[in-house]
Structure formats: C-alpha cells, structure tokens
PDB file with SEQRES, HELIX, SHEET and CRYST1 records, atoms N, CA, C and O in Angstrom:
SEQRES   1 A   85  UNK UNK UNK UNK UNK UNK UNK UNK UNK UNK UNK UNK UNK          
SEQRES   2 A   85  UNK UNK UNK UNK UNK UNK UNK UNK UNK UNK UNK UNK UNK          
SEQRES   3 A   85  UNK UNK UNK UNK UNK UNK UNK UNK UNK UNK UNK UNK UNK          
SEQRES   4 A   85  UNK UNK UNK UNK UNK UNK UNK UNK UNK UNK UNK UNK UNK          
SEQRES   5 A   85  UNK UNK UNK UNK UNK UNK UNK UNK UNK UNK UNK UNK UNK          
SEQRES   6 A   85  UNK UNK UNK UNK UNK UNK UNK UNK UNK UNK UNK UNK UNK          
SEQRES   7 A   85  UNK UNK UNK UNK UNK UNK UNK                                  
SHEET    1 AA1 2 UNK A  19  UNK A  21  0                                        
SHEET    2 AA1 2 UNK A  53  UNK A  55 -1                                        
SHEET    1 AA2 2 UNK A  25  UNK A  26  0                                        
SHEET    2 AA2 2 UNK A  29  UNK A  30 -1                                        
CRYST1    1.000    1.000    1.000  90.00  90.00  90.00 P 1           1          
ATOM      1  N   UNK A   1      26.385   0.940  -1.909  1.00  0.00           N  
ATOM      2  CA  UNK A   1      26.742   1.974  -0.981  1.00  0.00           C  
ATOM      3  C   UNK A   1      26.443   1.479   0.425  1.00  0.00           C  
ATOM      4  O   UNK A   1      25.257   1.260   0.669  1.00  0.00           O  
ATOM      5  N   UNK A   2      27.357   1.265   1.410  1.00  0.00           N  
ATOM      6  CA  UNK A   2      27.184   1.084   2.297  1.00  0.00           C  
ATOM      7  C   UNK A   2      26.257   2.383   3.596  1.00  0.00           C  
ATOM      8  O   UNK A   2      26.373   3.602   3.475  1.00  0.00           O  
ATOM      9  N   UNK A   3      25.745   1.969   4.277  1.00  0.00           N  
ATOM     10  CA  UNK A   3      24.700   3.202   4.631  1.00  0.00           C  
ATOM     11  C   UNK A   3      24.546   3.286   6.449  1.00  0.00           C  
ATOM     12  O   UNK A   3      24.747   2.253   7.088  1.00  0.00           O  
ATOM     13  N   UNK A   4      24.334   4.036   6.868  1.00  0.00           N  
ATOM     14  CA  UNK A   4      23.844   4.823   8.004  1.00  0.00           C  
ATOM     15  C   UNK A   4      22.513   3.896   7.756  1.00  0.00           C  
ATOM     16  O   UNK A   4      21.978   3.575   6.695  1.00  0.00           O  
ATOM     17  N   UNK A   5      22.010   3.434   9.743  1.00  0.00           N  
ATOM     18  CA  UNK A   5      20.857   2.836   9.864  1.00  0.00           C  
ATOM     19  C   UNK A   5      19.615   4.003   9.041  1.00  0.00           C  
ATOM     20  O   UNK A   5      18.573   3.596   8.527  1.00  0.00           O  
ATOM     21  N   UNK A   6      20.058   5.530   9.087  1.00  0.00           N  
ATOM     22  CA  UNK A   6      18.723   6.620   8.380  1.00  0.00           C  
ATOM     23  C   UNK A   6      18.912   6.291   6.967  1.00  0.00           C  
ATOM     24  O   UNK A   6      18.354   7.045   6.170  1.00  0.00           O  
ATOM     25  N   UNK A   7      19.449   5.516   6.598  1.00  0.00           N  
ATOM     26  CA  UNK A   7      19.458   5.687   5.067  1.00  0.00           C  
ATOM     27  C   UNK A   7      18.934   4.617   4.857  1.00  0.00           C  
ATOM     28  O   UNK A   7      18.333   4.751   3.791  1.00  0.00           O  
ATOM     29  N   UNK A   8      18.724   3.105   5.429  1.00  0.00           N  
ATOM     30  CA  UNK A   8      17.936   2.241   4.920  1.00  0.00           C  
ATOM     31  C   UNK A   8      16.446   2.054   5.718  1.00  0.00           C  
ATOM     32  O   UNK A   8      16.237   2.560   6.821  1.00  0.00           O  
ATOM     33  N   UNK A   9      15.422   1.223   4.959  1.00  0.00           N  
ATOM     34  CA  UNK A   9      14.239   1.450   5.365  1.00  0.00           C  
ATOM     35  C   UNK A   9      14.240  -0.179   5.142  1.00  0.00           C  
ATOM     36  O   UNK A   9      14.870  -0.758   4.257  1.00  0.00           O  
ATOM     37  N   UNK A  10      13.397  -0.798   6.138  1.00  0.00           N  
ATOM     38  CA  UNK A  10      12.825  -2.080   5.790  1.00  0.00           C  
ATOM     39  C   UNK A  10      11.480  -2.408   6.505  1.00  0.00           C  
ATOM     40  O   UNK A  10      10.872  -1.555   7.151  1.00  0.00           O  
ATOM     41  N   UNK A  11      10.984  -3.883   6.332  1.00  0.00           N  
ATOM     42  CA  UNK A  11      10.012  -3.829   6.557  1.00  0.00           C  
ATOM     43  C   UNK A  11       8.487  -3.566   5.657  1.00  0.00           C  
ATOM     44  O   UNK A  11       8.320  -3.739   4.450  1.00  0.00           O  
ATOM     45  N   UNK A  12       7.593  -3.152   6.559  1.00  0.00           N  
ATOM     46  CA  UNK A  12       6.398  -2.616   5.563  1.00  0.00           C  
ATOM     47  C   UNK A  12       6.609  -1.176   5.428  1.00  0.00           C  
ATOM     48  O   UNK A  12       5.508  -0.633   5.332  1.00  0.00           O  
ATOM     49  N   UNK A  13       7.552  -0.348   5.381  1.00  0.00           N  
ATOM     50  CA  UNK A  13       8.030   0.899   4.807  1.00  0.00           C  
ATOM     51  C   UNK A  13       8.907   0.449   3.480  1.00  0.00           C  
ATOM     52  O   UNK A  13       9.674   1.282   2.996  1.00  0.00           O  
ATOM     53  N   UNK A  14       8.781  -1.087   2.788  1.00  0.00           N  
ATOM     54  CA  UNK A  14       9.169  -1.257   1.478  1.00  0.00           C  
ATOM     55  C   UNK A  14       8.189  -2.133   1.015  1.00  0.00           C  
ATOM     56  O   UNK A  14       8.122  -3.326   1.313  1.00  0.00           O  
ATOM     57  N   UNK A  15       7.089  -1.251  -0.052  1.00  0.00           N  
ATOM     58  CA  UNK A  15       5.729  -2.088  -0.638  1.00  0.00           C  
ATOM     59  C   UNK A  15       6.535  -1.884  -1.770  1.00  0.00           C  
ATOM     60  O   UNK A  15       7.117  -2.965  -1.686  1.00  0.00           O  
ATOM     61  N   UNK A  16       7.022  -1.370  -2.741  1.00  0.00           N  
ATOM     62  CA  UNK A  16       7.310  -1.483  -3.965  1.00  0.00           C  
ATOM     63  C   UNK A  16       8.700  -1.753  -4.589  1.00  0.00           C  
ATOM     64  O   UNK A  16       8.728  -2.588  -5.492  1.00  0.00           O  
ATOM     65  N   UNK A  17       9.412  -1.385  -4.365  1.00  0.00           N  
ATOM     66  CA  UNK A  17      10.812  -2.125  -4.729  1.00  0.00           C  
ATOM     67  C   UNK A  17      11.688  -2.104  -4.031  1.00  0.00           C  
ATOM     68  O   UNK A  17      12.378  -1.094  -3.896  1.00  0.00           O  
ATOM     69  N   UNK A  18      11.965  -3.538  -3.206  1.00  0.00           N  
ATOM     70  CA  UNK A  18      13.078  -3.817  -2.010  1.00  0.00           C  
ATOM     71  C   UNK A  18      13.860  -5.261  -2.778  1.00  0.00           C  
ATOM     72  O   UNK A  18      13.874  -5.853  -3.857  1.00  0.00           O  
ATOM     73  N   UNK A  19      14.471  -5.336  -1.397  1.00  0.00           N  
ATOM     74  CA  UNK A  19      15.299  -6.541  -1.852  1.00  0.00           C  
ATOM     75  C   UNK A  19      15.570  -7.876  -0.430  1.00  0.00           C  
ATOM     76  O   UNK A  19      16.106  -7.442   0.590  1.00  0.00           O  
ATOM     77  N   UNK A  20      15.315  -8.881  -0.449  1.00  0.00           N  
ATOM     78  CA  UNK A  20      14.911  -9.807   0.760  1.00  0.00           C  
ATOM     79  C   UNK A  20      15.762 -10.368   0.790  1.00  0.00           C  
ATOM     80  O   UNK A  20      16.061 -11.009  -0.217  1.00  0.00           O  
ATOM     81  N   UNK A  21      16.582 -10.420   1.941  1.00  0.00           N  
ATOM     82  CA  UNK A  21      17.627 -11.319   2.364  1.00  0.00           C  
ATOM     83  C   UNK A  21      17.114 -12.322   3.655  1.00  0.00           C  
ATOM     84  O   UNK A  21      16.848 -11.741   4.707  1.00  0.00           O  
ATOM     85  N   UNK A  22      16.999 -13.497   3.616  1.00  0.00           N  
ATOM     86  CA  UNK A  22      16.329 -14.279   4.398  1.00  0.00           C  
ATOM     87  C   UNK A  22      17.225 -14.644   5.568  1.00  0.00           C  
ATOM     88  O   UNK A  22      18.409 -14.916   5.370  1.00  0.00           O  
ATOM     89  N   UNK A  23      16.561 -14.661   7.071  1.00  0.00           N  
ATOM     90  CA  UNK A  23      17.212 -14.235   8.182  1.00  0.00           C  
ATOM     91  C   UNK A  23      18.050 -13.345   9.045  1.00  0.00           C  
ATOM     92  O   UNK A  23      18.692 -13.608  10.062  1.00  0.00           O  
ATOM     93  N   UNK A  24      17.853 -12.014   8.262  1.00  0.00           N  
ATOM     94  CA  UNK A  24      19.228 -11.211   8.167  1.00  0.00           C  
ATOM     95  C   UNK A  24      19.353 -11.127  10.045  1.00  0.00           C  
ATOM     96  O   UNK A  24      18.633 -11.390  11.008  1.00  0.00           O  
ATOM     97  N   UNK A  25      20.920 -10.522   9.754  1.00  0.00           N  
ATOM     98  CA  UNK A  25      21.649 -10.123  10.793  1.00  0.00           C  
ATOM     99  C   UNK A  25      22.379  -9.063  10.693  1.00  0.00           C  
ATOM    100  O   UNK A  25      22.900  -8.876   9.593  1.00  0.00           O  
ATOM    101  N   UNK A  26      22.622  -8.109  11.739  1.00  0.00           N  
ATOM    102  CA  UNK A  26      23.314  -6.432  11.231  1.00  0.00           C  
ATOM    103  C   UNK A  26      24.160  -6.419  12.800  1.00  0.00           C  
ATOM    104  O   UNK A  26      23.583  -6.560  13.879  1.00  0.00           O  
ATOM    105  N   UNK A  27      25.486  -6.237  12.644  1.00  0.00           N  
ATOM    106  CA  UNK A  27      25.716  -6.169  13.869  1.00  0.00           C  
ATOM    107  C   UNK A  27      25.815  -7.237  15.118  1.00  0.00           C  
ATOM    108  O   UNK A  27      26.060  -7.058  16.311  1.00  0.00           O  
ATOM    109  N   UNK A  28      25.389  -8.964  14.003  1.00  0.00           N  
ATOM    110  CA  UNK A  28      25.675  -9.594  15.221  1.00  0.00           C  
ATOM    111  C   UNK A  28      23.893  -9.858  15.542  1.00  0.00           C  
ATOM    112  O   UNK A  28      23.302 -10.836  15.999  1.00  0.00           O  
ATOM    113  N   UNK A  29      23.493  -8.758  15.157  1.00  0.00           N  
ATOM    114  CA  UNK A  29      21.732  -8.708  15.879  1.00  0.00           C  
ATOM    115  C   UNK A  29      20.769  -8.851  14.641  1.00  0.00           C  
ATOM    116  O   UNK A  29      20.815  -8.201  13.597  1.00  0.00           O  
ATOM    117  N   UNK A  30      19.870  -9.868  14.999  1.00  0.00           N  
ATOM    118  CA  UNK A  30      18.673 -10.432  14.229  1.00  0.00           C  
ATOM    119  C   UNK A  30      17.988  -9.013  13.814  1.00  0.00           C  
ATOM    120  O   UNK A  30      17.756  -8.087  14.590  1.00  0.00           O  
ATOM    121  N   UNK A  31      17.690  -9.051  12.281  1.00  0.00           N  
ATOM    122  CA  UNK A  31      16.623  -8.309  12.499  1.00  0.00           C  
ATOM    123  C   UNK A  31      15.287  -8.235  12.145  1.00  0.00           C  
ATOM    124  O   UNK A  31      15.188  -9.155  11.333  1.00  0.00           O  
ATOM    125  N   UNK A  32      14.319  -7.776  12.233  1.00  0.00           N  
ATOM    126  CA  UNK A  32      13.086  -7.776  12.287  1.00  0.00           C  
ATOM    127  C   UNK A  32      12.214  -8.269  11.098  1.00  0.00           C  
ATOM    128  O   UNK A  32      11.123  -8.834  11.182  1.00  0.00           O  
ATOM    129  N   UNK A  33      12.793  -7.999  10.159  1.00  0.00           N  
ATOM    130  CA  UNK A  33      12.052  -7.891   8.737  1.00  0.00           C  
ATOM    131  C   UNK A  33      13.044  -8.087   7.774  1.00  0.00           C  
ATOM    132  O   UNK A  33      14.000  -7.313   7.836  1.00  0.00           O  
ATOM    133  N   UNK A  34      13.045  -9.103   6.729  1.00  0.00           N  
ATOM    134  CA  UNK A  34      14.241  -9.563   5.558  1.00  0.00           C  
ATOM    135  C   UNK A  34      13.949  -8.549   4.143  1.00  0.00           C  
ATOM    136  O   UNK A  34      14.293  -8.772   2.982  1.00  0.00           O  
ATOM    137  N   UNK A  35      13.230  -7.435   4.672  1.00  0.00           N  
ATOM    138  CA  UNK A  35      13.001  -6.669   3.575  1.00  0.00           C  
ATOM    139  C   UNK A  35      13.800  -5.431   3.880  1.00  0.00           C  
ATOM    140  O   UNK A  35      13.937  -4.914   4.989  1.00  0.00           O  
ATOM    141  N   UNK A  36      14.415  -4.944   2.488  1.00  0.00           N  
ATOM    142  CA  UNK A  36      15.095  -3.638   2.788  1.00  0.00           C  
ATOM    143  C   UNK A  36      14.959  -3.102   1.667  1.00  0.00           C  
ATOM    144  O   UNK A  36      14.823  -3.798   0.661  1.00  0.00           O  
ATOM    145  N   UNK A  37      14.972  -1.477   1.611  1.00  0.00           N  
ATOM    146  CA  UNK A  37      14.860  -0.834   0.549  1.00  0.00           C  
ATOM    147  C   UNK A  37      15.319   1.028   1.235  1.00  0.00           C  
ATOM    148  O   UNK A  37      15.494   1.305   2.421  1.00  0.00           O  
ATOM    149  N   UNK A  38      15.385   1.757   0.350  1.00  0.00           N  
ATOM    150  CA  UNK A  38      15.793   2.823   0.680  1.00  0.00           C  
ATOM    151  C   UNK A  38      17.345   3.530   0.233  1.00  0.00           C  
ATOM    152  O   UNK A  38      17.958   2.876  -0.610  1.00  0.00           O  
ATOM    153  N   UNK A  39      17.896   4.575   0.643  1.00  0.00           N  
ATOM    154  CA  UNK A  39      19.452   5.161   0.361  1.00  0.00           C  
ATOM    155  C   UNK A  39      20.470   3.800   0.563  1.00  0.00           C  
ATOM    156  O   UNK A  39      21.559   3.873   1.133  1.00  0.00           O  
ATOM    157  N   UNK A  40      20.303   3.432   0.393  1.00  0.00           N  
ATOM    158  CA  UNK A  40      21.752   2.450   1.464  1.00  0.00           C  
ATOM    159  C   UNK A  40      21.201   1.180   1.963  1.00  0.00           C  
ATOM    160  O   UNK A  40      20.001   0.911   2.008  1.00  0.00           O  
ATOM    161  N   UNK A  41      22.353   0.277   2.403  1.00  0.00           N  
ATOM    162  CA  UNK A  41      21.815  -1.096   3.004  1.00  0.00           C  
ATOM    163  C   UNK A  41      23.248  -0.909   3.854  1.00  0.00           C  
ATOM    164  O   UNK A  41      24.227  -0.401   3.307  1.00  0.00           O  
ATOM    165  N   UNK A  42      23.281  -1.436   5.451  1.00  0.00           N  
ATOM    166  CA  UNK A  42      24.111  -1.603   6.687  1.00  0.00           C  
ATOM    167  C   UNK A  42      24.127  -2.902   6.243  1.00  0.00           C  
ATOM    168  O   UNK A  42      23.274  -3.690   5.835  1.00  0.00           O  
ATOM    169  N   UNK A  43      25.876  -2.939   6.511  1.00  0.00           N  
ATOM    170  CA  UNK A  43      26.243  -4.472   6.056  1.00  0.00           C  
ATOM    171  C   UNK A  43      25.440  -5.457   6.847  1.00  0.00           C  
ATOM    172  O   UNK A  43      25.289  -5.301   8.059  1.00  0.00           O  
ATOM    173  N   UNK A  44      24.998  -6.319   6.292  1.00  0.00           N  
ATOM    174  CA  UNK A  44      23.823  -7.499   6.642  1.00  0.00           C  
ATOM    175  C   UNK A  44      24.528  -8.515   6.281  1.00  0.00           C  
ATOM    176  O   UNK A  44      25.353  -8.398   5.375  1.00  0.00           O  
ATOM    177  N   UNK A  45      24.304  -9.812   6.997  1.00  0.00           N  
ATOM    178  CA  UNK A  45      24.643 -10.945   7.407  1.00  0.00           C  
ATOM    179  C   UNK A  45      23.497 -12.083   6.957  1.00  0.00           C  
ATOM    180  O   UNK A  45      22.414 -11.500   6.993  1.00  0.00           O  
ATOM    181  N   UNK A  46      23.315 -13.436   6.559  1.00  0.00           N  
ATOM    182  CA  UNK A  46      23.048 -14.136   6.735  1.00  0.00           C  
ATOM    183  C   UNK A  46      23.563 -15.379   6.913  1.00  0.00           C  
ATOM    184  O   UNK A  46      24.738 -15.343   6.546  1.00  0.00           O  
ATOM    185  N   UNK A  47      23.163 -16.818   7.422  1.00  0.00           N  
ATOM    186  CA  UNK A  47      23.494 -18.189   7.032  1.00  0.00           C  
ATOM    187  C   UNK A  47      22.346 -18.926   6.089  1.00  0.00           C  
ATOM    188  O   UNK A  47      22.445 -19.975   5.451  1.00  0.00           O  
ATOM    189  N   UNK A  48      21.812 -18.495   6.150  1.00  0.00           N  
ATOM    190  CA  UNK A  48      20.545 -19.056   5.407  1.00  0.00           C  
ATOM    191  C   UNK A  48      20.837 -20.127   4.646  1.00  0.00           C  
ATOM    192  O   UNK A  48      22.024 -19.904   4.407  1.00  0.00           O  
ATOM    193  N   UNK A  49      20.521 -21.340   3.991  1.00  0.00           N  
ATOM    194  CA  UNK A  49      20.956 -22.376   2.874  1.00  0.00           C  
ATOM    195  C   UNK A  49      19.859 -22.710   2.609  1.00  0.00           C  
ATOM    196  O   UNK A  49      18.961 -22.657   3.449  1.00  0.00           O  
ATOM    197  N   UNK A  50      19.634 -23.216   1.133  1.00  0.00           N  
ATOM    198  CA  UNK A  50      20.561 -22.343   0.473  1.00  0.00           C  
ATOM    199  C   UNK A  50      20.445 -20.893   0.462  1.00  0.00           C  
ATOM    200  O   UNK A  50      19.418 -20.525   1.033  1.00  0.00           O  
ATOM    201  N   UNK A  51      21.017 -20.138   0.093  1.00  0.00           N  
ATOM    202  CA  UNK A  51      21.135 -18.378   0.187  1.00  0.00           C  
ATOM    203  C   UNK A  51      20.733 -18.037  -1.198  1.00  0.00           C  
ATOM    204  O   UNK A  51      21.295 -18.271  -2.268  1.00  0.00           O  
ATOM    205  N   UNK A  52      19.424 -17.317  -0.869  1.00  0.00           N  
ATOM    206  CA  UNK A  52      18.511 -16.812  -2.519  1.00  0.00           C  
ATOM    207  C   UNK A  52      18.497 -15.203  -1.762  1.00  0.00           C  
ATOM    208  O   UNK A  52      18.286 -14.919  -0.583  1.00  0.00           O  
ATOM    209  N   UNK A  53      18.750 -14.470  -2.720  1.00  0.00           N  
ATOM    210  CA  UNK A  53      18.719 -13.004  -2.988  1.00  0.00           C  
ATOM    211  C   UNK A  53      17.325 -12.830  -3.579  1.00  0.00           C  
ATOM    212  O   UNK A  53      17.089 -13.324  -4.681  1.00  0.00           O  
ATOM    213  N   UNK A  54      16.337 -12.121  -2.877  1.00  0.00           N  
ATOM    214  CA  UNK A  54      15.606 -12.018  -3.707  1.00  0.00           C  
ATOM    215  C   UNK A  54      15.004 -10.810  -4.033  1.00  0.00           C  
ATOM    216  O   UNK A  54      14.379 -10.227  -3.148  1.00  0.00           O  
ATOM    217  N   UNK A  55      15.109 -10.160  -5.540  1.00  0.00           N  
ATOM    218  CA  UNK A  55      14.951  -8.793  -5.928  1.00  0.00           C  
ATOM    219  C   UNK A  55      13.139  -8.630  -6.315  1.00  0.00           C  
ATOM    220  O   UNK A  55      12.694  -9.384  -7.181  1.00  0.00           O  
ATOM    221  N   UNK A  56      12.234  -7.679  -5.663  1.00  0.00           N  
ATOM    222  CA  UNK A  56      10.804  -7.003  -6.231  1.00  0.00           C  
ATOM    223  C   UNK A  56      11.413  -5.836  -6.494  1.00  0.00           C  
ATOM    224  O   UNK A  56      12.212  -5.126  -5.883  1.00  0.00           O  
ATOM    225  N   UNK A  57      10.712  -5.773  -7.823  1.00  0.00           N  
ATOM    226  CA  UNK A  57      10.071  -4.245  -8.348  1.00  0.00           C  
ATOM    227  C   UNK A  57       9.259  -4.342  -8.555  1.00  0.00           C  
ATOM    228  O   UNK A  57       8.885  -5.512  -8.645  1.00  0.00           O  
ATOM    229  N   UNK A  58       8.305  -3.322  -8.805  1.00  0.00           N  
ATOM    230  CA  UNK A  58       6.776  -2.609  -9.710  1.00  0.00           C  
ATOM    231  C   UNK A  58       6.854  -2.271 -10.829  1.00  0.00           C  
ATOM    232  O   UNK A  58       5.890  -2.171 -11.588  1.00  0.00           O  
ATOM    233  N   UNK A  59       8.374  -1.971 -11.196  1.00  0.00           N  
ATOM    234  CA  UNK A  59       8.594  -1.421 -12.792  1.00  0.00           C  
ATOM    235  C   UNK A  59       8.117  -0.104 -12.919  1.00  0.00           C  
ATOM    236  O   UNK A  59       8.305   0.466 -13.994  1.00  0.00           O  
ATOM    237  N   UNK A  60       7.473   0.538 -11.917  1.00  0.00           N  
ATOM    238  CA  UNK A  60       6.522   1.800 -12.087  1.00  0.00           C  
ATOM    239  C   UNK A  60       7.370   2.840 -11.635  1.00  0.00           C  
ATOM    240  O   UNK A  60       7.526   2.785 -10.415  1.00  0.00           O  
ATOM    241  N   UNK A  61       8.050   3.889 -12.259  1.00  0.00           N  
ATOM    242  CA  UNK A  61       9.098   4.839 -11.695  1.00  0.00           C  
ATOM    243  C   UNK A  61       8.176   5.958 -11.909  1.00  0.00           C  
ATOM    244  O   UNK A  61       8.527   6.715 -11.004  1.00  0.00           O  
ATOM    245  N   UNK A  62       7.340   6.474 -12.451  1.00  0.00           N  
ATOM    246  CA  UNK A  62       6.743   7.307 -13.129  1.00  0.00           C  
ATOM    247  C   UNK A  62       5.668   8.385 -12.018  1.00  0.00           C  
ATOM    248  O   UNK A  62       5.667   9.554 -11.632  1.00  0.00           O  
ATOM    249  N   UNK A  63       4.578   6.767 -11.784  1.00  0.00           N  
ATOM    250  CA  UNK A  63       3.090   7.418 -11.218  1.00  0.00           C  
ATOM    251  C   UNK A  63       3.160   7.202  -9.683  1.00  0.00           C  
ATOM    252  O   UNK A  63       4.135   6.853  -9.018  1.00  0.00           O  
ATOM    253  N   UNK A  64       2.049   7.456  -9.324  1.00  0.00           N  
ATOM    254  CA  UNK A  64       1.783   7.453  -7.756  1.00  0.00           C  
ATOM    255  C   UNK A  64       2.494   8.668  -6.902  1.00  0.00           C  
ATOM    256  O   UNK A  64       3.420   9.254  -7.464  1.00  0.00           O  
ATOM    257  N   UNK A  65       2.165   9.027  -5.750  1.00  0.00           N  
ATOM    258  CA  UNK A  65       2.345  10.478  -5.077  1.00  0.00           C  
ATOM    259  C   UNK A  65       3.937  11.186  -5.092  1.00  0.00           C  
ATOM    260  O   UNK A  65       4.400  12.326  -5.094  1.00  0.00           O  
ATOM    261  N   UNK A  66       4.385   9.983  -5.101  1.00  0.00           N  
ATOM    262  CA  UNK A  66       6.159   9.914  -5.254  1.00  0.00           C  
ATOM    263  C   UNK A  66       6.573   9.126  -6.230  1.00  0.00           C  
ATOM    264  O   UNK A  66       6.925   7.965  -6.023  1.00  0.00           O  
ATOM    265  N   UNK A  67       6.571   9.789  -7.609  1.00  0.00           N  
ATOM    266  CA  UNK A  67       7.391   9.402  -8.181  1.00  0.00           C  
ATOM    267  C   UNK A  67       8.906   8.983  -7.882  1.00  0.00           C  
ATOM    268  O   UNK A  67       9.609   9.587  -7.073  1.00  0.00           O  
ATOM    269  N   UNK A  68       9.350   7.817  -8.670  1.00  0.00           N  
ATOM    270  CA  UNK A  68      10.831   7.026  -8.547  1.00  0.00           C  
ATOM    271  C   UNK A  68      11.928   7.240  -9.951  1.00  0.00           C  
ATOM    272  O   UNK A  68      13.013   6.748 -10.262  1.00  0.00           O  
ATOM    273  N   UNK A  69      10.768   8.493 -10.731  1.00  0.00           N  
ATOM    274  CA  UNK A  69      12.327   8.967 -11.480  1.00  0.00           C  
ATOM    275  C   UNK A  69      13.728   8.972 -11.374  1.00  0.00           C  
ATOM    276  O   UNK A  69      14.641   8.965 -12.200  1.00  0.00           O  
ATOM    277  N   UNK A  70      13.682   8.982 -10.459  1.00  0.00           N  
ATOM    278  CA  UNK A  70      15.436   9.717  -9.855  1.00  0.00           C  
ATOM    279  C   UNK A  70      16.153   8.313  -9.829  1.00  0.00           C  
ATOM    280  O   UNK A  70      17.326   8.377 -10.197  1.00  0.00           O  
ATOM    281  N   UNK A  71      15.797   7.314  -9.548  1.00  0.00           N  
ATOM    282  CA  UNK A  71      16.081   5.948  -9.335  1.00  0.00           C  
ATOM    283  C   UNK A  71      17.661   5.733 -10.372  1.00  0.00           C  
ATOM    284  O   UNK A  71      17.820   6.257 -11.474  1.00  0.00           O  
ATOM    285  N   UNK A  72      18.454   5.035  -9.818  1.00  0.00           N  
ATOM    286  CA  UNK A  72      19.465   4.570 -11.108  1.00  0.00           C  
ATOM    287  C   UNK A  72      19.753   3.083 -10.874  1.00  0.00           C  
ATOM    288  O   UNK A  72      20.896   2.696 -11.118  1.00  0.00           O  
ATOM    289  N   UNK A  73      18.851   2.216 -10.431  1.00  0.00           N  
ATOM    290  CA  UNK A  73      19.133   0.755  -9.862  1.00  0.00           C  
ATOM    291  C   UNK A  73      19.811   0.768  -8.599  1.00  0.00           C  
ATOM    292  O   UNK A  73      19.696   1.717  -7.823  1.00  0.00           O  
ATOM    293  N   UNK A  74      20.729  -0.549  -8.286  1.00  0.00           N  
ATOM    294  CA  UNK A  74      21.513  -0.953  -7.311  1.00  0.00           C  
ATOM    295  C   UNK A  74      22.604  -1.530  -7.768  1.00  0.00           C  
ATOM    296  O   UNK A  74      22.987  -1.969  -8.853  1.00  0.00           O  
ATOM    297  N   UNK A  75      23.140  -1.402  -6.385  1.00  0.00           N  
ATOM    298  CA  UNK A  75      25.006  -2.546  -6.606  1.00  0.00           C  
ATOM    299  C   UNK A  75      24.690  -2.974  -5.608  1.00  0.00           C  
ATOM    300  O   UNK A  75      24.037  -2.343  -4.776  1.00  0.00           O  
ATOM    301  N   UNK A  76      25.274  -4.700  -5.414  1.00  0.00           N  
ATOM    302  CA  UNK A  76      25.200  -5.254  -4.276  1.00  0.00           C  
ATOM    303  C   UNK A  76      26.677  -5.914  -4.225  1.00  0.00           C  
ATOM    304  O   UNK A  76      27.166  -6.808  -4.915  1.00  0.00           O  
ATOM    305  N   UNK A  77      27.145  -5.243  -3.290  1.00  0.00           N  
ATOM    306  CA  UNK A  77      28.680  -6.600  -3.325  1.00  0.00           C  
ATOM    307  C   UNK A  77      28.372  -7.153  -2.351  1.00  0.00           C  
ATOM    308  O   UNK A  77      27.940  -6.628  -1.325  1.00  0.00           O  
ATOM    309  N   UNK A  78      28.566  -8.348  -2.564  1.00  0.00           N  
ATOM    310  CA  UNK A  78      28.743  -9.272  -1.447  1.00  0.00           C  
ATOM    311  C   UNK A  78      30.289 -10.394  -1.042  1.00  0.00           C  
ATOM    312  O   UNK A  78      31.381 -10.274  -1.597  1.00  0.00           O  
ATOM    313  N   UNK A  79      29.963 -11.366  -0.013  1.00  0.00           N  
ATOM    314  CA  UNK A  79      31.222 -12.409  -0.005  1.00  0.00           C  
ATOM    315  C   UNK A  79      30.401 -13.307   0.750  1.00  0.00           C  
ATOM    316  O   UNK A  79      29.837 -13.339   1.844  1.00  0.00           O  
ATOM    317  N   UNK A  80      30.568 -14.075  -0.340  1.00  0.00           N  
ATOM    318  CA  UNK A  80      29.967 -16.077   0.102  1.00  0.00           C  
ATOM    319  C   UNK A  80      31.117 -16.301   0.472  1.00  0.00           C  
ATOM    320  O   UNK A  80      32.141 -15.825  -0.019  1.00  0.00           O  
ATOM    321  N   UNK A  81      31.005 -17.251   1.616  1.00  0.00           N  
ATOM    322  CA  UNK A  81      31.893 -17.989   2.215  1.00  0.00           C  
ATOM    323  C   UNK A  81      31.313 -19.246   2.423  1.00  0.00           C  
ATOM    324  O   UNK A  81      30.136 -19.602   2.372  1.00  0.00           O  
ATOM    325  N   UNK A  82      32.676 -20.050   2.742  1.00  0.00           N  
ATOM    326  CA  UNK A  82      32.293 -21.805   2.447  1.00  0.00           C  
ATOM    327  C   UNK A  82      31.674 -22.213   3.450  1.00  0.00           C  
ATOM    328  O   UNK A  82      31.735 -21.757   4.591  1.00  0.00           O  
ATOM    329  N   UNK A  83      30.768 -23.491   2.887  1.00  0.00           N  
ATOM    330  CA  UNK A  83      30.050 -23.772   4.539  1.00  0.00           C  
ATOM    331  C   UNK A  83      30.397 -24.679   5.110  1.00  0.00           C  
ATOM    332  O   UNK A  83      30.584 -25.803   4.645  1.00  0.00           O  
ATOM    333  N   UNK A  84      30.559 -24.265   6.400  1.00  0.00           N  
ATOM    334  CA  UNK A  84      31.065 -25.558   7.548  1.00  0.00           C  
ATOM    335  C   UNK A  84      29.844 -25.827   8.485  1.00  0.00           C  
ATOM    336  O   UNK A  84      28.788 -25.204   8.591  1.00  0.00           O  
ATOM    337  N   UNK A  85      30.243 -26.799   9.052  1.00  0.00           N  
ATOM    338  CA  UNK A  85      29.442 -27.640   9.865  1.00  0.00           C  
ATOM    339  C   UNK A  85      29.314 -27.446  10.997  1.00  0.00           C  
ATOM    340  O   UNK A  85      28.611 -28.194  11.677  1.00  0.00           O  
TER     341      UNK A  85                                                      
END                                                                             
C-alpha cells in the first residue's frame, strides 16, 4: 500500500517489526533513518549495491501494552533496475 508521510513511521518509533532499506531516498530527499514500519511505506528509493531488503520481527503479536493482533503481514512491490556506471 502505498502511503501518506502519517501513515509511515521510521526510525526509533520502529523497535519491533520494521523493514530496512539501506540509504533510502523519498522524493529525491535522503532520509534520516533506513528503518520503516507502520500503515504504509512512501515510495522509497535506493542505489545501494548490492541491494539487501532487510525484514525484523519479534514474532510477538499477542503481549505487551499494544498488542499486534490485527497485523496481516506485508506486500512489497518493487522495480530493480539495471546498473549503470
């Protein structure tokens, strides 16, 4: 699902299950933290090489003040493109 900047969260507002894209870019503009988690992800950019996706969970949907019942995973589409020089 593509998302509104209020719908994604990154950073240290994602301790338990995000997803790290190394160097990202949104808009052309660097951003702060390669961690994202939350409603939605704003199409993000990298060049990174090689390009590793990298998925944390806790596995824990259950306990702690906010439960993550509601959870149904993710979709990520993406498009690799070839690399030039």
């Amino acid at each position: 699902m593509l998302a509104t900047a209020d719908a994604q969260l990154t950073g240290t507002s994602c301790t338990t299950d995000f997803i790290v894209i190394p160097n990202p870019y949104q808009g052309g503009v660097a951003v702060n933290s390669d961690r994202f988690c939350g409603n939605g992800l704003v199409t993000t950019t990298t060049s990174s090489k090689p390009f590793v996706l990298t998925v944390v969970t806790d596995a824990d949907e259950t306990s702690g003040a906010t439960p993550d019942n509601e959870n149904r995973g993710f979709c990520l589409t993406y498009t690799q493109l070839a690399c030039t020089t």
